[in-house]
SETOR-147810 format. One record per atom (N, C-alpha, C, O): x, y, z; residue number from 1; atom name; residue in three letters. Coordinates in steps of 0.05 Angstrom, whole numbers, plus 5000, padded with zeros to 4 digits. Each point is the difference from the previous one (the first is absolute). Last residue first. Layout:
! SETOR-147810
((X,Y,Z),NUM,CA,ALA)
...
//
This chain:
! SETOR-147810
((8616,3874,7256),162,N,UNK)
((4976,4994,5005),162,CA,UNK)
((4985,4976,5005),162,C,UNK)
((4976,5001,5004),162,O,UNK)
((5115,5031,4971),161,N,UNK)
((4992,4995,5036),161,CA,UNK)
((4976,4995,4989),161,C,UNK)
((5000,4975,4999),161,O,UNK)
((5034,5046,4929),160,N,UNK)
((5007,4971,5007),160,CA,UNK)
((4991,4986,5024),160,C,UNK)
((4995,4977,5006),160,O,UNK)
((5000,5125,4960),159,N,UNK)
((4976,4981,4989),159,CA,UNK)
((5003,4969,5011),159,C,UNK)
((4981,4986,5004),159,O,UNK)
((5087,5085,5026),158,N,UNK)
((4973,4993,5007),158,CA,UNK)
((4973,4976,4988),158,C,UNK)
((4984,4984,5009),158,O,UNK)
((5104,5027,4948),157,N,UNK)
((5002,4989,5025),157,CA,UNK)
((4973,5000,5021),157,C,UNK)
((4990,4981,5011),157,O,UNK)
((5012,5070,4908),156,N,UNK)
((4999,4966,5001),156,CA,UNK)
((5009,4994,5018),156,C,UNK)
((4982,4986,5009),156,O,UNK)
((5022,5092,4993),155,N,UNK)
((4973,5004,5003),155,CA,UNK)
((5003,4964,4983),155,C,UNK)
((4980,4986,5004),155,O,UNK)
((5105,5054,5017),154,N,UNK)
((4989,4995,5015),154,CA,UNK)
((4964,4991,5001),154,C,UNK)
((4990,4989,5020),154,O,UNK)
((5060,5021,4904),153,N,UNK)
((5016,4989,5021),153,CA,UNK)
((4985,4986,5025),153,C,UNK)
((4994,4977,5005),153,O,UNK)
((4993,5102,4936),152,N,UNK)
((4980,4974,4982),152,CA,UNK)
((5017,4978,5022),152,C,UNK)
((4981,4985,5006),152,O,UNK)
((5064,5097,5030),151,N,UNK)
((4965,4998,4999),151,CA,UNK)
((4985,4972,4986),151,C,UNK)
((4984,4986,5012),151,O,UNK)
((5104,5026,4961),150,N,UNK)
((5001,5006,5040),150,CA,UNK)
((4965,4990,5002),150,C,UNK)
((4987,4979,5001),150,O,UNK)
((5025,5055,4914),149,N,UNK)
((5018,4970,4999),149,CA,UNK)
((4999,4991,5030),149,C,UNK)
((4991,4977,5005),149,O,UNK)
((4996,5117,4984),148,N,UNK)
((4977,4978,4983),148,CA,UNK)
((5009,4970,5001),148,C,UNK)
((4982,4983,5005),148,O,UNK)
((5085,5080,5024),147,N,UNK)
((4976,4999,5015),147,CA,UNK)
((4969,4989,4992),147,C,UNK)
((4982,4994,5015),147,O,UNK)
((5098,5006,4929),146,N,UNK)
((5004,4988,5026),146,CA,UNK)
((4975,5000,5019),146,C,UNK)
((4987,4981,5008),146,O,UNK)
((5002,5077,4926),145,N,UNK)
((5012,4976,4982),145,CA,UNK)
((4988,4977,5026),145,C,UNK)
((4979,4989,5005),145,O,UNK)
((5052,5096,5018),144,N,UNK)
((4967,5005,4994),144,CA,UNK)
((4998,4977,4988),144,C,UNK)
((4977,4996,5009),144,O,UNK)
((5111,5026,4993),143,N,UNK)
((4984,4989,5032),143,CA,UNK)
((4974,4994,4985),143,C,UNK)
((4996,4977,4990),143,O,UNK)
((5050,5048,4933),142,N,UNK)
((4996,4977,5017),142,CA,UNK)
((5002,4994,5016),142,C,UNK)
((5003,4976,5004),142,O,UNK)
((4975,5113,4970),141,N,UNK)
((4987,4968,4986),141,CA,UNK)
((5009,4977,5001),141,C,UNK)
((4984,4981,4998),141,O,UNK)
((5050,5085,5043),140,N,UNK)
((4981,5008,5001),140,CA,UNK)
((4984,4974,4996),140,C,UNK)
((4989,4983,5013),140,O,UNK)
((5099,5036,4954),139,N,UNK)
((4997,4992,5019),139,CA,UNK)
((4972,4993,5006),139,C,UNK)
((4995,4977,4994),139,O,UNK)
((5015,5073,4926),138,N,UNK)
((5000,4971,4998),138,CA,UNK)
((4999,4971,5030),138,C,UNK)
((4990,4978,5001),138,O,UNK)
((4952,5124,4976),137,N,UNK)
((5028,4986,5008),137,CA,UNK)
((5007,4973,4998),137,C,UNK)
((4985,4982,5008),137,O,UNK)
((4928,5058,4944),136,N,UNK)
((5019,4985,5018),136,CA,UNK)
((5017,4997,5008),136,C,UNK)
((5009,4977,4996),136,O,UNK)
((4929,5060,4933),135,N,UNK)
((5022,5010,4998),135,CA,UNK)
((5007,4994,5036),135,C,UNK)
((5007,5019,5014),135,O,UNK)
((4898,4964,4988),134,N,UNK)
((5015,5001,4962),134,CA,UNK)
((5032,5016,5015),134,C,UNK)
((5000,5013,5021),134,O,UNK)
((4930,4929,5032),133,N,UNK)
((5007,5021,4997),133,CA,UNK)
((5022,5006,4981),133,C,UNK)
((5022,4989,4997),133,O,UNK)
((4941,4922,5034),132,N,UNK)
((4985,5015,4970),132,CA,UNK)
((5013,5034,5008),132,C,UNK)
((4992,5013,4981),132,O,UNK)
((5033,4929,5093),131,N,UNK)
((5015,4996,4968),131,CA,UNK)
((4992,5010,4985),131,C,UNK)
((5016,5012,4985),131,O,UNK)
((4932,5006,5098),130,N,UNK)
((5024,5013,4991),130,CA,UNK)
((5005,4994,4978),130,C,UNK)
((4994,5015,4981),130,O,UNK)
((4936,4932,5034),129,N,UNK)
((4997,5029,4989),129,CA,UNK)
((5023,5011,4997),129,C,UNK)
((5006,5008,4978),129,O,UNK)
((4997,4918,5066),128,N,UNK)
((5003,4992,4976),128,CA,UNK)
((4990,5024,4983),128,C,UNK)
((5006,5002,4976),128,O,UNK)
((5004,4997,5114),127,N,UNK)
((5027,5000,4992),127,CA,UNK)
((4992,4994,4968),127,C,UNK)
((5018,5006,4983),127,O,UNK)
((4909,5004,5068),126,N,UNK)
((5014,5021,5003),126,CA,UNK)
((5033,5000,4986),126,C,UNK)
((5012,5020,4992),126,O,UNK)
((4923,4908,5023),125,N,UNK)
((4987,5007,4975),125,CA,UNK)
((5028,5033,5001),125,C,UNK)
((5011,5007,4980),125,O,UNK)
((5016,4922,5080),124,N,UNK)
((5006,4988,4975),124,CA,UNK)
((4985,5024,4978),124,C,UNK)
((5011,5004,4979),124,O,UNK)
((4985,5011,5115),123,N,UNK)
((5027,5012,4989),123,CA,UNK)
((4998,4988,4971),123,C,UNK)
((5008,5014,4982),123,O,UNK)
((4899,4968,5058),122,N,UNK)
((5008,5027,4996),122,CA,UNK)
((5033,5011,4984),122,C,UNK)
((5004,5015,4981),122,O,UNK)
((4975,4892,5048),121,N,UNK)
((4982,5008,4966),121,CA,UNK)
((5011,5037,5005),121,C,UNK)
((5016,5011,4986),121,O,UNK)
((5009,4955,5087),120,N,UNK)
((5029,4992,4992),120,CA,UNK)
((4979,5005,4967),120,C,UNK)
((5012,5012,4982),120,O,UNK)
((4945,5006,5096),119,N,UNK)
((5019,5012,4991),119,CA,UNK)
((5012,4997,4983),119,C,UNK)
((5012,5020,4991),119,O,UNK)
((4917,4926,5029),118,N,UNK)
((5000,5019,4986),118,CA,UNK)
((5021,5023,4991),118,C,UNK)
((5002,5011,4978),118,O,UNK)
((5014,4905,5062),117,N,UNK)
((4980,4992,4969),117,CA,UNK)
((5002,5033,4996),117,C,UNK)
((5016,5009,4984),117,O,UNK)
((4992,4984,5110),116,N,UNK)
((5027,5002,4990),116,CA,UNK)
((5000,5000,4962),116,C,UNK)
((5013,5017,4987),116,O,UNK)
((4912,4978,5077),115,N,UNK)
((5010,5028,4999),115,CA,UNK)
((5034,4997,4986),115,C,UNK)
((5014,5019,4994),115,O,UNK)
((4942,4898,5008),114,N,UNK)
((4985,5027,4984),114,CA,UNK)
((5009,5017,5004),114,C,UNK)
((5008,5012,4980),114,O,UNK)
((5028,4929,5084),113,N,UNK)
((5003,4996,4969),113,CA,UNK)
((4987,5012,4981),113,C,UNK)
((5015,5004,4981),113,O,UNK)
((4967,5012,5110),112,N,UNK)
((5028,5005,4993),112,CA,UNK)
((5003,4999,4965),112,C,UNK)
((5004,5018,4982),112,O,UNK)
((4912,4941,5059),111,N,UNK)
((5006,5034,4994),111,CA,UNK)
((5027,5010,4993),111,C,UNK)
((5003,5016,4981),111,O,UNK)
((4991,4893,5038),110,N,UNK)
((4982,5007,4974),110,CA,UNK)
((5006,5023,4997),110,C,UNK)
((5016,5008,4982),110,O,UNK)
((5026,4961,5096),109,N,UNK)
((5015,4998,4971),109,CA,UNK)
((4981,5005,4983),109,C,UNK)
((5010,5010,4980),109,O,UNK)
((4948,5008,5094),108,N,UNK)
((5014,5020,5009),108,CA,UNK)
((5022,4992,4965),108,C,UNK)
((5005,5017,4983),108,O,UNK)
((4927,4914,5041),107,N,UNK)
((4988,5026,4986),107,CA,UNK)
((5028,5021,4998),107,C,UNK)
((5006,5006,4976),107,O,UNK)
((5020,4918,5060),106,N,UNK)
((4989,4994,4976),106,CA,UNK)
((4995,5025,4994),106,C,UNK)
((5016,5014,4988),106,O,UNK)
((5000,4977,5097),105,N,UNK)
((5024,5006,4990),105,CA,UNK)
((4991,5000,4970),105,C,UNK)
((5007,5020,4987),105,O,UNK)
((4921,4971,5072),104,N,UNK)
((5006,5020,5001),104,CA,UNK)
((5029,5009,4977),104,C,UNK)
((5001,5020,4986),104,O,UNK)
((4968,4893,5030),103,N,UNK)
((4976,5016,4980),103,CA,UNK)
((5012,5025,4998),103,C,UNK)
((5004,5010,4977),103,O,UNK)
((5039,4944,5082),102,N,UNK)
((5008,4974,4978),102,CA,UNK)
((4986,5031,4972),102,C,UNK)
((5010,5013,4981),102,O,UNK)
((4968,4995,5118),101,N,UNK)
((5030,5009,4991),101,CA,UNK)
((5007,5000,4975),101,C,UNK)
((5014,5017,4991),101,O,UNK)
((4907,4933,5044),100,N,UNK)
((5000,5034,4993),100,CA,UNK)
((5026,5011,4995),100,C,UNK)
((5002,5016,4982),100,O,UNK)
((5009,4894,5043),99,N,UNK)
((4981,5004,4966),99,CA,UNK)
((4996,5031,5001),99,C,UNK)
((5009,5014,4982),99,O,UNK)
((5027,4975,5099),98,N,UNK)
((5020,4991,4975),98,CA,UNK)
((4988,4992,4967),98,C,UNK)
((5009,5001,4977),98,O,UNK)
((4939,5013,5104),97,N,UNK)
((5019,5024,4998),97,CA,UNK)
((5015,4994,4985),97,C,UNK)
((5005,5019,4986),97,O,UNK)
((4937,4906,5037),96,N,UNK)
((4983,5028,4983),96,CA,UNK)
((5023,5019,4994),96,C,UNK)
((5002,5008,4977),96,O,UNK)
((5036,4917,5071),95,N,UNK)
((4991,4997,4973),95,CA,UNK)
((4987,5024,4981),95,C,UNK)
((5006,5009,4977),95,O,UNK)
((5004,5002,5114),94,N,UNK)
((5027,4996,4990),94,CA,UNK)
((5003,4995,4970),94,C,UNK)
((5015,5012,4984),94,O,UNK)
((4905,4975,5072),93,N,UNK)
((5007,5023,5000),93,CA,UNK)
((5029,5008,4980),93,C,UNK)
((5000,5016,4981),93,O,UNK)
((4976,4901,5033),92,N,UNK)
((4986,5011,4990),92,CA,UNK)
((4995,5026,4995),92,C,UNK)
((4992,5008,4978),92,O,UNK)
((5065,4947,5088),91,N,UNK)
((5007,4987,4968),91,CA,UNK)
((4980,5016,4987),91,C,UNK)
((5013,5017,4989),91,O,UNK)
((4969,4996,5093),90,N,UNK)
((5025,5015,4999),90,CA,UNK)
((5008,4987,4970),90,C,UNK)
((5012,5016,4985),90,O,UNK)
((4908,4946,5049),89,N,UNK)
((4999,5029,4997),89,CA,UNK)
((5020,5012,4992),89,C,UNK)
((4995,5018,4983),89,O,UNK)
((5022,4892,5036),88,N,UNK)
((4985,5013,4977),88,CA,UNK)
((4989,5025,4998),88,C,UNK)
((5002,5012,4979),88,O,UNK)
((5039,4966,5099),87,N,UNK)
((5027,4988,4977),87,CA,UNK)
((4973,5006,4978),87,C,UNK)
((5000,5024,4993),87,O,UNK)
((4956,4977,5086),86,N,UNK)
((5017,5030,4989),86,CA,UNK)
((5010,4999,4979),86,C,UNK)
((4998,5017,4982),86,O,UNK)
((4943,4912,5036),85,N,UNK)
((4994,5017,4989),85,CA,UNK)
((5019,5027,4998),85,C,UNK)
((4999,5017,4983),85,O,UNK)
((5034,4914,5072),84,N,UNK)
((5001,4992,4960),84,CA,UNK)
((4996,5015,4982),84,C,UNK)
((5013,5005,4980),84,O,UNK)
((4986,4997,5125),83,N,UNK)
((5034,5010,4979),83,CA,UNK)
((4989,4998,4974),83,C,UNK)
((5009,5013,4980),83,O,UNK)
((4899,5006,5073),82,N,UNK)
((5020,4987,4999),82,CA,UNK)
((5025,5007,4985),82,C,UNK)
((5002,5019,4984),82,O,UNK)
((4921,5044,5059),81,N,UNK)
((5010,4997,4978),81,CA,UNK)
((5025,4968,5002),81,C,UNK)
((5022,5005,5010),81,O,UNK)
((4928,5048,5058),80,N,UNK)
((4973,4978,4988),80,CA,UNK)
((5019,4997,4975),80,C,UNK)
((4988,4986,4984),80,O,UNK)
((5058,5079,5079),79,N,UNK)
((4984,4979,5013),79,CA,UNK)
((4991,4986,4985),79,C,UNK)
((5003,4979,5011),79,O,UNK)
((5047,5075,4940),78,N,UNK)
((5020,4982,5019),78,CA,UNK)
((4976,4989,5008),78,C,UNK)
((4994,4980,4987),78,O,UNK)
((4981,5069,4928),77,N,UNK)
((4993,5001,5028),77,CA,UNK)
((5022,4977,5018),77,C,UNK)
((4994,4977,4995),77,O,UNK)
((5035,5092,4921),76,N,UNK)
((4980,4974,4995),76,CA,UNK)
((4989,5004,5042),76,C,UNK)
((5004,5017,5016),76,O,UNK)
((5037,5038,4890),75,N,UNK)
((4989,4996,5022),75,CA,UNK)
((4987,4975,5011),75,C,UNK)
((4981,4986,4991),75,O,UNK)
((5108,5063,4946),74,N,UNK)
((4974,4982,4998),74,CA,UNK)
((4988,5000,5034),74,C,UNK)
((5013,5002,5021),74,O,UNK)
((5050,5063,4898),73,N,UNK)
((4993,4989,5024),73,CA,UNK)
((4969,4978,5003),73,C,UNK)
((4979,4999,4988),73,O,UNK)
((5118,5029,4955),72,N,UNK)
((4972,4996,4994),72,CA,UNK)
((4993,4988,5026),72,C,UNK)
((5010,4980,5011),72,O,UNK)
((5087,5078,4958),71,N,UNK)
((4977,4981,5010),71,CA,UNK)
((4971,5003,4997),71,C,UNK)
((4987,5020,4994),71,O,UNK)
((5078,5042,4971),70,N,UNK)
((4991,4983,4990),70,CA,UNK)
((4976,4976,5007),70,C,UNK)
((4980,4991,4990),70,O,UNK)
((5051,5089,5080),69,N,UNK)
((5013,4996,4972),69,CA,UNK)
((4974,4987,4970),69,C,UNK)
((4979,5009,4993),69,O,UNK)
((5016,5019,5121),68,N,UNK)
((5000,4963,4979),68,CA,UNK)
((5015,5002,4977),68,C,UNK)
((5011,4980,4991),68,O,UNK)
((4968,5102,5063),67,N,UNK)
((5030,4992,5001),67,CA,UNK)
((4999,4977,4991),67,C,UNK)
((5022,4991,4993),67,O,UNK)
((4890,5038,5022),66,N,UNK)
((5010,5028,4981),66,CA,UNK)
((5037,4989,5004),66,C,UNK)
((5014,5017,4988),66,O,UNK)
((4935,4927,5066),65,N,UNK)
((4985,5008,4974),65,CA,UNK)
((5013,5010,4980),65,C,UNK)
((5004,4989,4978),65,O,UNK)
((5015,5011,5111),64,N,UNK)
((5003,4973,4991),64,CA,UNK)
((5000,5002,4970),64,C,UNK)
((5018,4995,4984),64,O,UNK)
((4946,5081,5061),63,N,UNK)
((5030,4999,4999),63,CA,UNK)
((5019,4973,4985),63,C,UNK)
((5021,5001,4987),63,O,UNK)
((4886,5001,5039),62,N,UNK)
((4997,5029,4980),62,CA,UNK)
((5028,4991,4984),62,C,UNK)
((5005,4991,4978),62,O,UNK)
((4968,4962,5106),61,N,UNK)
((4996,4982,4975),61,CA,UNK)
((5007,5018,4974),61,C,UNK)
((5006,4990,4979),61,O,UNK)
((5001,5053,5105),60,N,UNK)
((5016,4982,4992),60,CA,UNK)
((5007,4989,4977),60,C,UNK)
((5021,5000,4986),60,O,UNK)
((4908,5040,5039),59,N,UNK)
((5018,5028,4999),59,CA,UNK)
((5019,4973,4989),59,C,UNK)
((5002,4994,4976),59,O,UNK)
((4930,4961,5061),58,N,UNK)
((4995,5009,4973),58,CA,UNK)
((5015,5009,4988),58,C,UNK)
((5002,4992,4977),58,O,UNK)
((4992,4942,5094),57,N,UNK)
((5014,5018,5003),57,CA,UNK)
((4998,5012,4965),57,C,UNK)
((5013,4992,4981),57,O,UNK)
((4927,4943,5050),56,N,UNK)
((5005,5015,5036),56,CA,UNK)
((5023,5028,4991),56,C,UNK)
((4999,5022,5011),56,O,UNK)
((4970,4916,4921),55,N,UNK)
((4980,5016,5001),55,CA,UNK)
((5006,5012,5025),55,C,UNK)
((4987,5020,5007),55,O,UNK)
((5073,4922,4971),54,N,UNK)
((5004,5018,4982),54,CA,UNK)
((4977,5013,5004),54,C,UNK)
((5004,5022,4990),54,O,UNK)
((4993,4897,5043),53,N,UNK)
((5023,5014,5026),53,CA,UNK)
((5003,5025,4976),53,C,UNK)
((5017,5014,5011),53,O,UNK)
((4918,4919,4962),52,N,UNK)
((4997,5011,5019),52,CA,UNK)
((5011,5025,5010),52,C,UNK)
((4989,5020,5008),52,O,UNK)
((5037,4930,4914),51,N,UNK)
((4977,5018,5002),51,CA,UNK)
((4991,5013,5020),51,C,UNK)
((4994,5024,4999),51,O,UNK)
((5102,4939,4980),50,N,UNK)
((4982,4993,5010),50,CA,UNK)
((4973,5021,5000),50,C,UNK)
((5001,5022,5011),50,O,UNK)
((5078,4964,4913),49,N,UNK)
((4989,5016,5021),49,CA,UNK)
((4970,4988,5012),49,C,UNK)
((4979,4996,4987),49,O,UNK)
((5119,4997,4941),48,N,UNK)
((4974,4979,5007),48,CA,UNK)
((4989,5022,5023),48,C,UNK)
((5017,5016,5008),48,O,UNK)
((5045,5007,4900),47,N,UNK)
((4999,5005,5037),47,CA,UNK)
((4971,4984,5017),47,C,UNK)
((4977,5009,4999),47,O,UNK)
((5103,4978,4908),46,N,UNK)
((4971,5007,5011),46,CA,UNK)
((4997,5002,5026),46,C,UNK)
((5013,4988,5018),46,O,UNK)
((5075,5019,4933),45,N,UNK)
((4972,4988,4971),45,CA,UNK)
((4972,5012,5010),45,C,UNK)
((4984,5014,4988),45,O,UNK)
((5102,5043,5053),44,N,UNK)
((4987,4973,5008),44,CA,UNK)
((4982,4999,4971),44,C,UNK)
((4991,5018,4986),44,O,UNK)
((5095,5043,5063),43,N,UNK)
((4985,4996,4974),43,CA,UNK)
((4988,4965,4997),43,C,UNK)
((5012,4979,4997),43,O,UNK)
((5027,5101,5085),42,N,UNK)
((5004,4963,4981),42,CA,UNK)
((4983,5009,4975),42,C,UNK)
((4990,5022,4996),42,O,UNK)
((5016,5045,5077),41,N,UNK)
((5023,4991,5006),41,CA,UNK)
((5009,4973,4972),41,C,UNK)
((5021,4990,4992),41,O,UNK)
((4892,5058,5037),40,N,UNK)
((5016,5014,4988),40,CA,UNK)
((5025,4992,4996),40,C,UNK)
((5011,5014,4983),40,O,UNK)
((4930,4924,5050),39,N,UNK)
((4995,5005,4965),39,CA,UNK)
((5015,5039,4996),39,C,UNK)
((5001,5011,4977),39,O,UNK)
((5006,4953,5118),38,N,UNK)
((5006,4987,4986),38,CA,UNK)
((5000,4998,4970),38,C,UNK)
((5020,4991,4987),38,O,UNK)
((4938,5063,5068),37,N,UNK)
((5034,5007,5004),37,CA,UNK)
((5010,4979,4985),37,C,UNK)
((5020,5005,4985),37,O,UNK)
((4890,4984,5016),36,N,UNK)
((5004,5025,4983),36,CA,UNK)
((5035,5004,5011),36,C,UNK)
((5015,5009,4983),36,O,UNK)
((4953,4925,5067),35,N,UNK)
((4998,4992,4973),35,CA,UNK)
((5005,5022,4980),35,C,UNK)
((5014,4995,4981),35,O,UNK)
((4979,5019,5108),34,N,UNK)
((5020,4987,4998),34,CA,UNK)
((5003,4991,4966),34,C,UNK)
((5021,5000,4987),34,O,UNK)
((4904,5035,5049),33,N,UNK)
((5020,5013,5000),33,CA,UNK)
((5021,4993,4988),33,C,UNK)
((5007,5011,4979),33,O,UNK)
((4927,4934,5041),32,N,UNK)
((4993,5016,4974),32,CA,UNK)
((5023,5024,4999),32,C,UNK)
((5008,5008,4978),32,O,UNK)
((5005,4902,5082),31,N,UNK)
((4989,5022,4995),31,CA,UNK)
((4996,5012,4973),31,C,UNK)
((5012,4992,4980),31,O,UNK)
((5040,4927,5031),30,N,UNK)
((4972,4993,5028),30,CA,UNK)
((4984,5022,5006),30,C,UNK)
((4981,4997,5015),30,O,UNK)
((5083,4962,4897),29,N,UNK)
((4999,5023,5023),29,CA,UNK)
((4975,5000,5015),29,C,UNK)
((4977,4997,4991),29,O,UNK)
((5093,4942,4935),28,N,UNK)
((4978,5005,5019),28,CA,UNK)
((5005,5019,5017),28,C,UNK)
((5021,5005,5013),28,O,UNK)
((5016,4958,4891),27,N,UNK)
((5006,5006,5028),27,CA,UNK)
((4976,5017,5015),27,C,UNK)
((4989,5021,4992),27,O,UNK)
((5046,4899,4920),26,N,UNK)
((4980,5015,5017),26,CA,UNK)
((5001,5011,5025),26,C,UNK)
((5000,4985,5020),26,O,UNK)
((5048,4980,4879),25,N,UNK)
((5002,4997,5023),25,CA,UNK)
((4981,5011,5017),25,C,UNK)
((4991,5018,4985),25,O,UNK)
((4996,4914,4942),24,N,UNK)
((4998,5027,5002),24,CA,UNK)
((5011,5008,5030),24,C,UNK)
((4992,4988,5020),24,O,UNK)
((4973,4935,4929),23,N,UNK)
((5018,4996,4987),23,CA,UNK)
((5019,5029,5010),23,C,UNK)
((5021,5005,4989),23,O,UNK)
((4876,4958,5017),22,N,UNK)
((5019,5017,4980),22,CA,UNK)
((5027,4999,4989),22,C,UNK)
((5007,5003,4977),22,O,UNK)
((4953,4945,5096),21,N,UNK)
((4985,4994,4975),21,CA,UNK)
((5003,5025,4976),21,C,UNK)
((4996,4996,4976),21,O,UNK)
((5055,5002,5113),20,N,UNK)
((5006,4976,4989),20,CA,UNK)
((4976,4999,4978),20,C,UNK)
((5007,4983,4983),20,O,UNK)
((4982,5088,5064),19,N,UNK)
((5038,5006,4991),19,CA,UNK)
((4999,4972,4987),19,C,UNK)
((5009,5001,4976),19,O,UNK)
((4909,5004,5067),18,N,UNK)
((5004,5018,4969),18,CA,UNK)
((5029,5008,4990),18,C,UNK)
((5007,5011,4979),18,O,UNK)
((4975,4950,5112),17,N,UNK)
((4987,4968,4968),17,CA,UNK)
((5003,5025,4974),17,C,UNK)
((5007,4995,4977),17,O,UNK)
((5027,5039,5103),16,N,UNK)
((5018,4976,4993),16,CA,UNK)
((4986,4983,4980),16,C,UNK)
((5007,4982,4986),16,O,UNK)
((4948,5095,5044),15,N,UNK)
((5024,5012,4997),15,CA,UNK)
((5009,4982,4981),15,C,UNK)
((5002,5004,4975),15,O,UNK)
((4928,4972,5089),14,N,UNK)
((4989,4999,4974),14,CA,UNK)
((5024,5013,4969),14,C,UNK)
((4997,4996,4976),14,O,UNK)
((5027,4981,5121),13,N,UNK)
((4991,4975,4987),13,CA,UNK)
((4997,5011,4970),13,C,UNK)
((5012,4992,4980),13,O,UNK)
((4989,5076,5085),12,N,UNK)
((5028,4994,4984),12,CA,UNK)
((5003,4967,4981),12,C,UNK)
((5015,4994,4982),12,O,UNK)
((4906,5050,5050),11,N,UNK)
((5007,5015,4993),11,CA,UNK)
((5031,4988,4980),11,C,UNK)
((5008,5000,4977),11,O,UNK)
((4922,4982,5094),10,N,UNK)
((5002,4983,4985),10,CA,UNK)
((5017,5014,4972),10,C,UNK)
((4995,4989,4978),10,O,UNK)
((4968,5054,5091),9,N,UNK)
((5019,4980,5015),9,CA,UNK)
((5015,4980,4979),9,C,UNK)
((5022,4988,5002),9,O,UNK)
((4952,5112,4980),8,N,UNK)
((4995,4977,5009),8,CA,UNK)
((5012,4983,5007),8,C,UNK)
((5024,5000,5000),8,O,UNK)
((4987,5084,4971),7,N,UNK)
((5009,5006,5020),7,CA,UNK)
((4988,4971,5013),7,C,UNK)
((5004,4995,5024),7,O,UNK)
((5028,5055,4870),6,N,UNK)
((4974,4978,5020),6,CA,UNK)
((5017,4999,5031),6,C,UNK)
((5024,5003,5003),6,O,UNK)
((5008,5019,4892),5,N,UNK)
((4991,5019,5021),5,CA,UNK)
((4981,4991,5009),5,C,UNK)
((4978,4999,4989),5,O,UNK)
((5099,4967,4935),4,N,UNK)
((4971,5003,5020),4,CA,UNK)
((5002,5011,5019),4,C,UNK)
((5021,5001,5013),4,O,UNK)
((5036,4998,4882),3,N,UNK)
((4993,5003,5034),3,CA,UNK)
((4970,5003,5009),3,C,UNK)
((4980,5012,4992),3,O,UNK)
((5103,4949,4936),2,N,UNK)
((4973,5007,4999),2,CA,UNK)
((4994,5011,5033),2,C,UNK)
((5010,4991,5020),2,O,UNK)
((5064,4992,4888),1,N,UNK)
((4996,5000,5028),1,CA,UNK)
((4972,5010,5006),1,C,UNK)
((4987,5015,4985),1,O,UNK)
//
């Protein structure tokens, strides 16, 4: 779902070509206010915002802002901006945030997965010292067993993700 915030005339036209070239529902607000009551209330992809009518209400725009969530906001101009150039602004925009998303989720499994590589070398070098402890309970020894076996387990499963 996407929302605009425009108080133009041309406003709801421009509403109806980006619901139909996205694919998206789009609900319109004719204030900056109104729009922050609104993105507290929804959860939107992107918030289109008339350039103009957002520099009249700043405090507002603050509020708009800080309750988008996720959304990705785009600015464009209602007066000198045609439906098309919005529908591409708003695809493009949309595009960038989801490749950054794309990069972001990537790195976050890299790091994960190392910090995980290492723990699991740590329980494998730690458990395999235990065993060398001379005169072993026999229990003992075979969790500690288990838990090596658990571990070489898992650290191929990592290697596979890679």
């Amino acid at each position: 779902m996407i929302l605009m915030v425009t108080s133009a005339k041309a406003g709801q036209e421009c509403s109806r070509i980006l619901e139909t070239s996205l694919s998206e529902t789009v609900e319109l607000a004719e204030t900056v206010r109104k729009g922050a009551s609104l993105a507290r209330n929804n959860d939107y992809t992107a918030i289109v915002l008339d350039d103009p009518m957002v520099e009249t209400e700043l405090e507002a725009l603050d509020t708009l802002l800080h309750n988008s969530g996720m959304a990705v906001p785009v600015y464009v101009n209602m007066a000198i901006c045609s439906a098309d150039r919005m529908v591409r602004e708003v695809k493009s925009a949309l595009r960038r945030h989801n490749e950054a998303r794309l990069v972001a989720i990537r790195a976050a499994e890299s790091l994960l997965r190392s910090e995980i590589r290492d723990a699991v070398t740590g329980i494998l070098l730690s458990s395999e010292l235990a065993l060398k402890v001379p005169e072993l309970p026999y229990d003992a020894e075979e969790k500690l067993k288990s838990v090596c076996h658990l571990a070489s387990q898992i650290r191929s499963r990592l290697e596979l993700v890679q």
